[in-house]
C-alpha positions as CSV (number, residue, x, y, z in Angstrom):
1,X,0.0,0.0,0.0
2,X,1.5,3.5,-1.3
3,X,1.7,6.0,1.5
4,X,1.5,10.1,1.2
5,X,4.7,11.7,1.6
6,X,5.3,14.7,2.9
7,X,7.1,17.9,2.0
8,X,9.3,17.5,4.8
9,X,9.7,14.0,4.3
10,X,11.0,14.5,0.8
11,X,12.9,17.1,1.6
12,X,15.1,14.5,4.4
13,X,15.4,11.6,1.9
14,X,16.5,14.1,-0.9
15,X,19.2,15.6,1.7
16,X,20.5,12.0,2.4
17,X,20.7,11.2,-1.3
18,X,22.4,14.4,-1.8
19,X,25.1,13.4,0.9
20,X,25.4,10.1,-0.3
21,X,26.2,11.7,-3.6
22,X,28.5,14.1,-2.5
23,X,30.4,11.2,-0.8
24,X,30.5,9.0,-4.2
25,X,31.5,12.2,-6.3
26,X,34.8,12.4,-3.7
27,X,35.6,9.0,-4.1
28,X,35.1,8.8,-7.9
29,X,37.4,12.7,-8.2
30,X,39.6,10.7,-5.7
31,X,40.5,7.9,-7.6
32,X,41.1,10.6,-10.8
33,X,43.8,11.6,-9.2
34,X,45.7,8.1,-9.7
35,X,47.5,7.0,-13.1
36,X,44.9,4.7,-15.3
37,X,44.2,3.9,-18.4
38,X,42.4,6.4,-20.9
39,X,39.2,4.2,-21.1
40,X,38.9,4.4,-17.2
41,X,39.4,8.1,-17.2
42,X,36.6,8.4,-19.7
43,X,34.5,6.2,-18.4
44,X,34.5,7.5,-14.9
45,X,34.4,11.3,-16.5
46,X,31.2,9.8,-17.8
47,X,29.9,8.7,-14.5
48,X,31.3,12.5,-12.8
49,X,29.4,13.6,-15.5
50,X,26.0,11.5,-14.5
51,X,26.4,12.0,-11.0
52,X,26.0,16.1,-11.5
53,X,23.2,15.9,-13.4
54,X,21.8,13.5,-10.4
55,X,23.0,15.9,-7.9
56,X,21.7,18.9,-9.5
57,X,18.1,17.1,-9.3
58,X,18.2,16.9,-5.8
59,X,19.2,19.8,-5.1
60,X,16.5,21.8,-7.0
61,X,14.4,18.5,-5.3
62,X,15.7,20.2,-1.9
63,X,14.9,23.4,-2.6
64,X,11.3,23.4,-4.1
65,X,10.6,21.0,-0.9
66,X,12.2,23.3,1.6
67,X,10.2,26.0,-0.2
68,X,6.6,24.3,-0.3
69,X,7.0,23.3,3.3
């Protein structure tokens, strides 16, 4: 059975997604720092580049919330 969320309660979940995130974007920018092959770099470029769109989302997500509530 589907429950009604709340403003606030969006707002919460989106904050922790945001965090988590955050703490994924470090360790991917982290391990750019290291020598590896060109394919890597690309393809984690490609997932920094996936993960900003994502966080960008949840930050307007946190902002209309905080907003509405």
């Amino acid at each position: 059975m589907a429950t009604r969320m709340t403003s606030d309660e969006i707002h919460a979940a989106s904050l922790v997604h945001l965090g988590i995130l955050d703490e994924f974007i470090r360790v991917v920018e982290s391990k750019m720092d290291t020598p590896m092959a060109p394919f890597l770099r690309d393809s984690l470029s490609d997932l920094l580049g996936n993960l900003a769109e994502q966080r960008e989302t949840y930050t307007t997500l946190t902002e209309n919330t905080s907003l509405a509530a």
